[in-house]
N, CA, C and O atoms as a DFTB+ gen file, in Angstrom:
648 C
 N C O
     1  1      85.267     209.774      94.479
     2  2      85.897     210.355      93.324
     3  2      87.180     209.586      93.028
     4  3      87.981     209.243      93.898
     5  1      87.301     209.351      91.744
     6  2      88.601     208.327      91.317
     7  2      89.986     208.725      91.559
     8  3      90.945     208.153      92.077
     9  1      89.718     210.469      90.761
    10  2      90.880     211.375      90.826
    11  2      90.556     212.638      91.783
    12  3      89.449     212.745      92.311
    13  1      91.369     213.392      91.937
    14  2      91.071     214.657      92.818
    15  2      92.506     215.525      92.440
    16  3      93.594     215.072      92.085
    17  1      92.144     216.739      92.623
    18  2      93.756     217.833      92.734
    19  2      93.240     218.089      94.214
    20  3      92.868     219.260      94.280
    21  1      93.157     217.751      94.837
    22  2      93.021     218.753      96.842
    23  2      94.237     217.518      96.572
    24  3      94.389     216.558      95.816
    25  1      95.278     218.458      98.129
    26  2      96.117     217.832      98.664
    27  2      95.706     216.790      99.332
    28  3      94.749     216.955     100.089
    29  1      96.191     215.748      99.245
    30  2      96.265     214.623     100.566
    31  2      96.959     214.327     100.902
    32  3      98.143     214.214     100.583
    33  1      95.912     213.949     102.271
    34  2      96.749     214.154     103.693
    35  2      97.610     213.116     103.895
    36  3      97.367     212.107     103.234
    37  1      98.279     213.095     104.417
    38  2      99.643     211.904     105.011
    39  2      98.657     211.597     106.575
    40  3      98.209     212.410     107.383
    41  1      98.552     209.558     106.534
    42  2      98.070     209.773     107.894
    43  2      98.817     210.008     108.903
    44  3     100.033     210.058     108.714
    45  1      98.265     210.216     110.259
    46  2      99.275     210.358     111.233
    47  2      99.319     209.297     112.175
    48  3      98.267     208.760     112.522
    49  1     100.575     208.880     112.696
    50  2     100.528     208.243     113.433
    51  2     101.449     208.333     114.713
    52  3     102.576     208.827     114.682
    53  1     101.032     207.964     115.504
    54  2     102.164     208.654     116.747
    55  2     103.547     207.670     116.812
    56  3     103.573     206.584     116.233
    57  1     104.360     208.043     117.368
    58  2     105.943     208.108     116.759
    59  2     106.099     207.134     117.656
    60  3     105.295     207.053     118.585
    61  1     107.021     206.345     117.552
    62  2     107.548     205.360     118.462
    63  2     108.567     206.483     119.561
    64  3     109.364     207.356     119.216
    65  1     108.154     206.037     120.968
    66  2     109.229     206.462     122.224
    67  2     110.530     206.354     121.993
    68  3     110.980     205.225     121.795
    69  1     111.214     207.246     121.974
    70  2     112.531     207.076     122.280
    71  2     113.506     206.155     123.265
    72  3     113.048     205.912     124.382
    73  1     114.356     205.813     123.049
    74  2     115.179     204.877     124.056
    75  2     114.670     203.351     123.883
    76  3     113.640     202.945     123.345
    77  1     115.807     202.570     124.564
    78  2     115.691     200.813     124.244
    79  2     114.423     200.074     124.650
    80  3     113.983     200.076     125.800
    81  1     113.932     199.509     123.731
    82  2     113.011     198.760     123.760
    83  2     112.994     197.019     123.411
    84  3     114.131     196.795     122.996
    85  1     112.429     196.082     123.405
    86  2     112.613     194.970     122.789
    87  2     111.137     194.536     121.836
    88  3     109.921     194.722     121.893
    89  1     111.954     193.981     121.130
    90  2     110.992     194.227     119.517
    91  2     110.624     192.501     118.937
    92  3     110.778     191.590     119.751
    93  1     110.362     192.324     118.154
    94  2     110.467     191.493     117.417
    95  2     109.628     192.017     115.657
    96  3     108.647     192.714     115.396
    97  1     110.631     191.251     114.783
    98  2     110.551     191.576     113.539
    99  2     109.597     191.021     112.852
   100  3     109.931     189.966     112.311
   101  1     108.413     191.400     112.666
   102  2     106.849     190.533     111.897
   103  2     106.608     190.655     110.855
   104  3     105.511     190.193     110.541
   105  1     107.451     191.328     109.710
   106  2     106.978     190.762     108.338
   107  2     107.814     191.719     107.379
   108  3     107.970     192.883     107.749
   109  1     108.363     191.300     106.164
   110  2     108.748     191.725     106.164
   111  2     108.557     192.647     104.075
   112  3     108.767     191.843     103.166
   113  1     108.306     193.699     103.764
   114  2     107.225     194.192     102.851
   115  2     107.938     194.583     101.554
   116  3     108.794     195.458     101.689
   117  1     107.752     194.118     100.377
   118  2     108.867     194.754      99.601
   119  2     107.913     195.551      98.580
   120  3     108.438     196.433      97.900
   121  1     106.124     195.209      98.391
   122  2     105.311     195.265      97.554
   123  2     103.429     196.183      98.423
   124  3     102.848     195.916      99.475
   125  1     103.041     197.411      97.119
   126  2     102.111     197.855      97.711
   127  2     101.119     196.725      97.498
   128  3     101.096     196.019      96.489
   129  1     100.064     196.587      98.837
   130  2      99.761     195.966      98.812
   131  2      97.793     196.320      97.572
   132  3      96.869     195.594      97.204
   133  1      98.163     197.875      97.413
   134  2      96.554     197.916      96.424
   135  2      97.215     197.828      95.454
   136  3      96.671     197.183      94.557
   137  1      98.761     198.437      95.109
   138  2      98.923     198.058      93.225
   139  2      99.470     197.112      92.814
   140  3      99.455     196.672      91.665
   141  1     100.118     196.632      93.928
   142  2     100.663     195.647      93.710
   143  2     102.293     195.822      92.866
   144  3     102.789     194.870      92.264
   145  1     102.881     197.006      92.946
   146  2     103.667     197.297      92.525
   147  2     104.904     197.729      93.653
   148  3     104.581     198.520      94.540
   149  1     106.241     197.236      93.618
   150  2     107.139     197.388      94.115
   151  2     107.158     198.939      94.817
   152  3     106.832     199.920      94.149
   153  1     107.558     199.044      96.177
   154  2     107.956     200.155      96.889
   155  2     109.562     200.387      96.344
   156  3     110.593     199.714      96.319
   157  1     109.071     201.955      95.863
   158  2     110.245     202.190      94.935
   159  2     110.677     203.844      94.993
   160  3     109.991     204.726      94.476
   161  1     111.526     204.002      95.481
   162  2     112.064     205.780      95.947
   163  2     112.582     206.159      94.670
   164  3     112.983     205.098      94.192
   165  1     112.853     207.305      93.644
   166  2     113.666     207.583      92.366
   167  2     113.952     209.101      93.056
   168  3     113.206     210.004      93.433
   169  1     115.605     208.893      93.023
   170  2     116.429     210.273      93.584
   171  2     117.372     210.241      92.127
   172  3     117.832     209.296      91.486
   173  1     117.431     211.693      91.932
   174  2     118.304     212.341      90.882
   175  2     117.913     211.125      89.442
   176  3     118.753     211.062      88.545
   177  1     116.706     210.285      89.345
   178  2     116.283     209.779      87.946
   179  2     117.070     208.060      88.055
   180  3     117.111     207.188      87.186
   181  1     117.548     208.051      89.278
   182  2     117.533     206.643      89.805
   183  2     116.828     205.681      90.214
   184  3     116.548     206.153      91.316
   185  1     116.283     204.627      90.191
   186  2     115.119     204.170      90.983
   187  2     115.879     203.383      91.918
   188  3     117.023     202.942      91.814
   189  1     115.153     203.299      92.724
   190  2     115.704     201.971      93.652
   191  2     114.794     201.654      94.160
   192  3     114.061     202.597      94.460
   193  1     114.298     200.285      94.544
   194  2     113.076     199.432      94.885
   195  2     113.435     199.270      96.785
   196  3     114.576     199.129      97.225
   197  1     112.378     199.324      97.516
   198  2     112.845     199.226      98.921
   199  2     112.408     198.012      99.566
   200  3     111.524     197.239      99.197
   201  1     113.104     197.956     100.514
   202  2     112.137     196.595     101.638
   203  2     112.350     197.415     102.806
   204  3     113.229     198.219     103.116
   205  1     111.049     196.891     103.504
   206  2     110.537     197.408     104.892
   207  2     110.437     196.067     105.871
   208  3     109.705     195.104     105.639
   209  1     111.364     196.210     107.067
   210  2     111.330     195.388     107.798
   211  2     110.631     195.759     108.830
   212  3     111.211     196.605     109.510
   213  1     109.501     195.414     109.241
   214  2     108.364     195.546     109.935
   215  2     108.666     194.973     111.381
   216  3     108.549     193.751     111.289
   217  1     108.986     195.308     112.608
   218  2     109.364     195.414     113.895
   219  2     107.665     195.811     114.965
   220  3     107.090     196.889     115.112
   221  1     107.328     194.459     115.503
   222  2     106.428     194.954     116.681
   223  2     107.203     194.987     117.878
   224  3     107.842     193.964     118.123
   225  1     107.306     196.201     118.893
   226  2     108.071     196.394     120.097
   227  2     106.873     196.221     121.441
   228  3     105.651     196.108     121.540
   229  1     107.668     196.262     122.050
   230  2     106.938     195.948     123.623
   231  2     106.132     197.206     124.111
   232  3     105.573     197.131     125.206
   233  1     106.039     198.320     123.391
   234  2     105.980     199.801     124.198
   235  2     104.345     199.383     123.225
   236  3     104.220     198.731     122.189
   237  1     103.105     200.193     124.236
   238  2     101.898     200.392     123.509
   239  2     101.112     201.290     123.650
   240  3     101.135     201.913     124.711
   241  1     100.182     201.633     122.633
   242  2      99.725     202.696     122.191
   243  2      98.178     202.364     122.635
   244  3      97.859     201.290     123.144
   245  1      97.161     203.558     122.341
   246  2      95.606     203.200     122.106
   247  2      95.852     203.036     120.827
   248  3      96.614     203.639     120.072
   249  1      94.805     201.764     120.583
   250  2      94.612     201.768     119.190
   251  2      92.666     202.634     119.224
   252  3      91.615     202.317     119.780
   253  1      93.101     203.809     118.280
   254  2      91.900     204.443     117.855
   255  2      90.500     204.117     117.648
   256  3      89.588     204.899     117.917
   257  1      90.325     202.844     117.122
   258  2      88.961     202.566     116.872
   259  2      88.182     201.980     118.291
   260  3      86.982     202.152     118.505
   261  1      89.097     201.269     119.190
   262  2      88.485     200.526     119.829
   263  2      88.852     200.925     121.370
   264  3      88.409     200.386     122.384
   265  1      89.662     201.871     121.292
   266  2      90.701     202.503     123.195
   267  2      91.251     201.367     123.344
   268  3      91.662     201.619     124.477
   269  1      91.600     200.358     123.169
   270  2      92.157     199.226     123.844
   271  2      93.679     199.238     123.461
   272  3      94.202     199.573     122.398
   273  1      94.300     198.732     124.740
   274  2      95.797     198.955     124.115
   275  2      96.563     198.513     122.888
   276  3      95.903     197.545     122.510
   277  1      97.417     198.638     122.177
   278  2      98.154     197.845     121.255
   279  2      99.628     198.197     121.581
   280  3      99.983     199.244     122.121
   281  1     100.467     197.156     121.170
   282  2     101.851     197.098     120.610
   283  2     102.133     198.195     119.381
   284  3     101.480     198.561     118.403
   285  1     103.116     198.447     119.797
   286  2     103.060     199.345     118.440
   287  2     104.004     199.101     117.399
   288  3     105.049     198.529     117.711
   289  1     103.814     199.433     116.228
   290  2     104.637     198.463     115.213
   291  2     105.974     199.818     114.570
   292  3     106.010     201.028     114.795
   293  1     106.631     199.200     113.988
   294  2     107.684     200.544     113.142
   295  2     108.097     200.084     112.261
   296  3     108.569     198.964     112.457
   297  1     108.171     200.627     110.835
   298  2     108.560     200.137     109.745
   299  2     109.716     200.452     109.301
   300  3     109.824     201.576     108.809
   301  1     110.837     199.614     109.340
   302  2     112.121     200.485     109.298
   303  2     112.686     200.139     107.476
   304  3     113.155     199.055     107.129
   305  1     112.474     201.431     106.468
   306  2     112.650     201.463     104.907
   307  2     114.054     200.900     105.335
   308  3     114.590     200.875     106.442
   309  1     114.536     200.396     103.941
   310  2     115.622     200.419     103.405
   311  2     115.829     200.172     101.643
   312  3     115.017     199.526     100.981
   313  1     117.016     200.793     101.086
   314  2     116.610     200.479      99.231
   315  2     117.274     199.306      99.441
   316  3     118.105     199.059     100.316
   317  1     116.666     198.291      98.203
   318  2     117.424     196.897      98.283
   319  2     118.460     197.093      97.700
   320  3     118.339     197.951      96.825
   321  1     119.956     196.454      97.846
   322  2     121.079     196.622      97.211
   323  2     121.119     195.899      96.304
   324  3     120.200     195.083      96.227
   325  1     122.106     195.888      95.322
   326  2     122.094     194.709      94.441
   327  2     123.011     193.938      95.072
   328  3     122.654     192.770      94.914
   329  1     124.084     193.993      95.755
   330  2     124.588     193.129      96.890
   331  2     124.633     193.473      98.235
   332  3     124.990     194.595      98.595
   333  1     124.226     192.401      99.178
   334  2     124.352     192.614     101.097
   335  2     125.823     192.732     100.811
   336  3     126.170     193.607     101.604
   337  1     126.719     192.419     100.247
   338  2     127.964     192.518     100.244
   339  2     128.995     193.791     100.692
   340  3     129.983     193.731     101.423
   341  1     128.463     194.864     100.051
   342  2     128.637     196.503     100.241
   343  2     128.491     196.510     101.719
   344  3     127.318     196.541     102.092
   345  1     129.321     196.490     102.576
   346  2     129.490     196.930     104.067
   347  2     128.992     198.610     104.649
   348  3     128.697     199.174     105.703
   349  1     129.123     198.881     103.329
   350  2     128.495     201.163     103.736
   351  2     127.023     200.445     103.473
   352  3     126.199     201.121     104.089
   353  1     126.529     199.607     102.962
   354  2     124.742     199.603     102.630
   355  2     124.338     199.819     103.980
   356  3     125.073     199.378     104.864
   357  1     123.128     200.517     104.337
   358  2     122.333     200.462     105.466
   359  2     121.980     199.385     105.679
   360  3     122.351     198.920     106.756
   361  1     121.043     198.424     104.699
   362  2     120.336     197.290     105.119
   363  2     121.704     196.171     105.551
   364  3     121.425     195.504     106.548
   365  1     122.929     195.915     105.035
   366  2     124.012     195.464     105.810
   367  2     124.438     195.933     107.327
   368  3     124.499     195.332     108.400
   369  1     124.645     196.981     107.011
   370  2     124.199     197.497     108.467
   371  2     124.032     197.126     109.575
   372  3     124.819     196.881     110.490
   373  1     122.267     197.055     109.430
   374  2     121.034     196.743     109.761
   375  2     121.332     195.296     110.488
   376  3     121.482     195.050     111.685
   377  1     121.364     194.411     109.323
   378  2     121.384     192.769     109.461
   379  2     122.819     192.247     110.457
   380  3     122.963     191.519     111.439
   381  1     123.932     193.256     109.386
   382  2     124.993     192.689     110.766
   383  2     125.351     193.196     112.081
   384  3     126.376     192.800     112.635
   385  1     124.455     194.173     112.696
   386  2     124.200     194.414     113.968
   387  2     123.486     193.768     114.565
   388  3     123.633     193.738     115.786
   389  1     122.312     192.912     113.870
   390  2     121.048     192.230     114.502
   391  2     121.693     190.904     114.184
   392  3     121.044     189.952     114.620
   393  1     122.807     190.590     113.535
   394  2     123.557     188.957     113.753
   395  2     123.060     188.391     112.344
   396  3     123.681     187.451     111.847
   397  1     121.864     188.984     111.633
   398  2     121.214     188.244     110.607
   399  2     122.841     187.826     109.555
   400  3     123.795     188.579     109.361
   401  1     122.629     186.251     109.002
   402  2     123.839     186.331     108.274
   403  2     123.730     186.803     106.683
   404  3     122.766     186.539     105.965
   405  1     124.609     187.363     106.375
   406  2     124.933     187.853     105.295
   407  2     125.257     187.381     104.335
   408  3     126.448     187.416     104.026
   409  1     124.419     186.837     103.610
   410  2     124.825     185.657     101.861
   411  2     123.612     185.808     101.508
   412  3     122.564     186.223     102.002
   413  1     124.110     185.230     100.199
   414  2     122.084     185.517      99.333
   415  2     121.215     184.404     100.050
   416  3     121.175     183.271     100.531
   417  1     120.604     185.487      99.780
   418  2     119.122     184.682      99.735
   419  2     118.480     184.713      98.309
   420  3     118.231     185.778      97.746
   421  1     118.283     183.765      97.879
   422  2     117.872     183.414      96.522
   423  2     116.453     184.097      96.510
   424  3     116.277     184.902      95.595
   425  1     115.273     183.868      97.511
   426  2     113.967     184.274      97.302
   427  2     113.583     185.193      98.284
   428  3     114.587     185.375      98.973
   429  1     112.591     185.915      98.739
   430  2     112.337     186.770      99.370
   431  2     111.652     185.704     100.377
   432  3     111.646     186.268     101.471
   433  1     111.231     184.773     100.470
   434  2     110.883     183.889     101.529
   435  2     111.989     183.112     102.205
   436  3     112.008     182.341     103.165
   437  1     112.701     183.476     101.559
   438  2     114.223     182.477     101.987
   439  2     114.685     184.021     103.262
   440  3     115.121     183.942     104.411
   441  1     114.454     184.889     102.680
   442  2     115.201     185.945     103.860
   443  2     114.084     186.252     104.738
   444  3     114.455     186.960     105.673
   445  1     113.050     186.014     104.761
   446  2     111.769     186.102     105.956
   447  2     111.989     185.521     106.778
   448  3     112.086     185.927     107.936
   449  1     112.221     183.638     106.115
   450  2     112.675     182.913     107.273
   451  2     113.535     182.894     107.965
   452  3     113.582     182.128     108.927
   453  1     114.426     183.708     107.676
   454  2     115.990     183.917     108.456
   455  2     115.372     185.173     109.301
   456  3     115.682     184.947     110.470
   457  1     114.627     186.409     109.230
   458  2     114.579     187.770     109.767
   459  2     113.154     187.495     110.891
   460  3     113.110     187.609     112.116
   461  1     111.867     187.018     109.711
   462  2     110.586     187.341     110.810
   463  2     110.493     186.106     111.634
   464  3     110.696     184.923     111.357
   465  1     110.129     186.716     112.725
   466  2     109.867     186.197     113.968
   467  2     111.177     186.096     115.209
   468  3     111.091     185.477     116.270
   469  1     112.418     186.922     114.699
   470  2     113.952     187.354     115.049
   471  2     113.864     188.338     115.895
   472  3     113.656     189.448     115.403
   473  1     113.970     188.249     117.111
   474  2     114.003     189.178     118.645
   475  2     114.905     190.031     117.879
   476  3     115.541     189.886     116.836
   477  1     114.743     191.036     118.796
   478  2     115.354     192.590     118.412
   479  2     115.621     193.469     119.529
   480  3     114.530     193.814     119.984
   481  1     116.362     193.876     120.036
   482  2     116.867     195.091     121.055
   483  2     117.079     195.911     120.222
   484  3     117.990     195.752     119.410
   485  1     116.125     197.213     120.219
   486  2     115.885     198.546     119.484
   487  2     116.400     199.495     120.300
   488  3     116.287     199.610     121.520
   489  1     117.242     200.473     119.146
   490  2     117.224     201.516     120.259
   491  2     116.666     202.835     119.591
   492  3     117.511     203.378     118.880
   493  1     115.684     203.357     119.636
   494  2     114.801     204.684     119.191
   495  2     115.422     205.798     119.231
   496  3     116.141     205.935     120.220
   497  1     115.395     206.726     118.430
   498  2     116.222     208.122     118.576
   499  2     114.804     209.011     117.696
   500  3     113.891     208.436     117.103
   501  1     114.946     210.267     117.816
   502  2     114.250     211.346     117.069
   503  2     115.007     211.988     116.391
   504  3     116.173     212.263     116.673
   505  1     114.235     212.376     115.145
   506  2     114.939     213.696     114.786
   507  2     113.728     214.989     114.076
   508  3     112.948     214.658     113.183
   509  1     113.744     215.847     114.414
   510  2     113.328     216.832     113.824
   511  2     113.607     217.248     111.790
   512  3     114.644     217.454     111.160
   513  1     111.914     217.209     111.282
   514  2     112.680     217.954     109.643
   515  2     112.837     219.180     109.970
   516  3     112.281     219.860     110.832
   517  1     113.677     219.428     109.181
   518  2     113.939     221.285     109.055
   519  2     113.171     221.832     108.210
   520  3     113.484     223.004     108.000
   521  1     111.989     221.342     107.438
   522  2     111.566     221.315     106.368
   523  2     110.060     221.683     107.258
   524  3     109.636     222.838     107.227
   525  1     109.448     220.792     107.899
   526  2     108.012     220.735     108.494
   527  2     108.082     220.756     110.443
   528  3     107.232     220.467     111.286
   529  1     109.057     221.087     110.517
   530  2     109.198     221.035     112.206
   531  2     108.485     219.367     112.582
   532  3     108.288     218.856     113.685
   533  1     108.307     219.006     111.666
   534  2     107.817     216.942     112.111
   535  2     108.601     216.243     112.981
   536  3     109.790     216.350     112.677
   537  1     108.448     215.726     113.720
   538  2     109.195     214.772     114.173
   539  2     109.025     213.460     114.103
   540  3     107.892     213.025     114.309
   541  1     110.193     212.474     113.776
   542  2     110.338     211.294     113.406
   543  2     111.039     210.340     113.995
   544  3     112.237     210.606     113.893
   545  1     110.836     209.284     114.604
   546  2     111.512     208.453     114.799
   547  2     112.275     207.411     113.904
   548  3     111.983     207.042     112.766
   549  1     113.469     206.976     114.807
   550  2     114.654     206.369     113.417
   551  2     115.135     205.345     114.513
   552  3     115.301     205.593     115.708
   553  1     115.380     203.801     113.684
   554  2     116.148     202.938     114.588
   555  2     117.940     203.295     114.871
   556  3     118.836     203.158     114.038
   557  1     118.042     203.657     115.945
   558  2     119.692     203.955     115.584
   559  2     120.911     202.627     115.795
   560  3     122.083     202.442     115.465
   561  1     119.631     201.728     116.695
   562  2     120.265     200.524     116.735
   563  2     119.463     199.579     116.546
   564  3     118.265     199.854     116.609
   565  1     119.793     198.448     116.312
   566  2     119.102     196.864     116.138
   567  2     119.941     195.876     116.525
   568  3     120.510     195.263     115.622
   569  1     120.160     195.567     117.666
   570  2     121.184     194.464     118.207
   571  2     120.244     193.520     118.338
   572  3     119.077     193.905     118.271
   573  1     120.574     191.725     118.604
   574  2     120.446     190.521     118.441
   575  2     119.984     190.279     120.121
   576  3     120.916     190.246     120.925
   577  1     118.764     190.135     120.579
   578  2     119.020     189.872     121.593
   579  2     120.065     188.756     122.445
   580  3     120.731     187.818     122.008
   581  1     119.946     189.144     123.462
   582  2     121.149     188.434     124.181
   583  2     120.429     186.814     124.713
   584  3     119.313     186.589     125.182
   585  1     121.465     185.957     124.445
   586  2     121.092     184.594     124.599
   587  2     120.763     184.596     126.294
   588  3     121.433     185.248     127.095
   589  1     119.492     183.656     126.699
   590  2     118.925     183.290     127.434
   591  2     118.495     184.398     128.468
   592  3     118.444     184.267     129.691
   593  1     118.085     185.933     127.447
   594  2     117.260     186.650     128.272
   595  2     116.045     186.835     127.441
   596  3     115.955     186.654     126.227
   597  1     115.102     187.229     128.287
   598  2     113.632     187.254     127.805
   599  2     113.700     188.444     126.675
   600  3     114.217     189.560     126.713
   601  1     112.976     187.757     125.665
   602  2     112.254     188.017     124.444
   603  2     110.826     188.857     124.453
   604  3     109.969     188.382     125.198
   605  1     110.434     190.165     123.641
   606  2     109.398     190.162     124.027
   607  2     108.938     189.074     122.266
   608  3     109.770     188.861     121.385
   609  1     107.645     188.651     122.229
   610  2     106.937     187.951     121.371
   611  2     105.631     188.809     121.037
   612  3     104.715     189.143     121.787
   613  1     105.838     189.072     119.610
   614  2     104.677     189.710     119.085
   615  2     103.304     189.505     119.180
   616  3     102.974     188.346     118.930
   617  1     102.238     190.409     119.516
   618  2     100.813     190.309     119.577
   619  2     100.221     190.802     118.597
   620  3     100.449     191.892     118.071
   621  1      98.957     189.548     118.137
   622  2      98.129     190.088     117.495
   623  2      98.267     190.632     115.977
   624  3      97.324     190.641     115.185
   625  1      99.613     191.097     115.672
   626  2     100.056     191.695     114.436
   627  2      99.313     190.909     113.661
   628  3      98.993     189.723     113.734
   629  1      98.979     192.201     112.525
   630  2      97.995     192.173     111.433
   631  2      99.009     192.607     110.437
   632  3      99.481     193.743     110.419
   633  1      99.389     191.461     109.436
   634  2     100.109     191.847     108.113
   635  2      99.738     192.294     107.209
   636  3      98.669     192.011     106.668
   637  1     100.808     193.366     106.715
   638  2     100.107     194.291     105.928
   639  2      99.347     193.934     104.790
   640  3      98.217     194.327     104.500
   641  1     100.097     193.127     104.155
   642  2      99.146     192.455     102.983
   643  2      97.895     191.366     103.188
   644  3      97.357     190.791     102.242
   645  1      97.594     191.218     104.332
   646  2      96.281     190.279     104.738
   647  2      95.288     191.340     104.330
   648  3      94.080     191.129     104.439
């Protein structure tokens, strides 16, 4: 059926563990990949367009279809600013805790190459909605790993838009 009124479902997926992990950053998403139209949040009749920096960590899951283990991945939103400049932006934040440097990037491939494939020391926190008793995981940190200690290196990751 093309259209439907039944609710749909949100899939589920199990939450990333709490506490430090080591990550690395694999891709990074600004566009759906069936409409092809910008990931875009509108609060109070604002829009703002987002990027998702896509993080595979060392901690692993079953993957469902097959029992075999996987890495598990976390997509951490952010709205794009119109400048990294704004020091309160999250995605500034984000980048100058993890060392990423802060100046334009003219293209969205110009800031991939600076972010994916960029070690990551995560640190996981939960929080409960008050809304659905859900629980969610949130990066509360993203530090730069530390020079000349082991890295974990991503497996297998399947990008979203492949």
């Amino acid at each position: 059926m093309f259209l439907s009124n039944e609710s749909a479902q949100a899939a589920e997926f199990e939450i990333h563990p709490k506490g430090i992990v080591k990550a690395q950053c694999v891709e990074v998403i600004t566009h759906n990949k069936k409409t092809g139209e910008p990931f875009a949040k509108t609060v109070e009749g604002v829009t703002k367009n987002r990027l998702i920096l896509v993080f595979q960590s060392e901690k692993t899951t079953t993957d469902p279809n097959t029992g075999e283990p996987i890495h598990m991945v976390f997509w951490d939103w952010h709205n794009i600013p119109q400048s990294l400049a704004n020091e309160n932006g999250a995605l500034h934040k984000r980048l100058s805790e993890w060392e990423v440097p802060i100046k334009d990037y003219e293209t969205q491939s110009a800031f991939e190459n600076e972010v994916v494939g960029r070690p990551a020391t995560l640190v996981f926190s939960h929080t409960v909605s008050d809304k659905t008793g859900k629980t969610y995981a949130n990066i509360s940190s993203c530090i730069a790993a530390e020079e000349g200690e082991p890295t974990f290196q991503a497996v297998n990751y399947k990008k979203y838009n492949d």
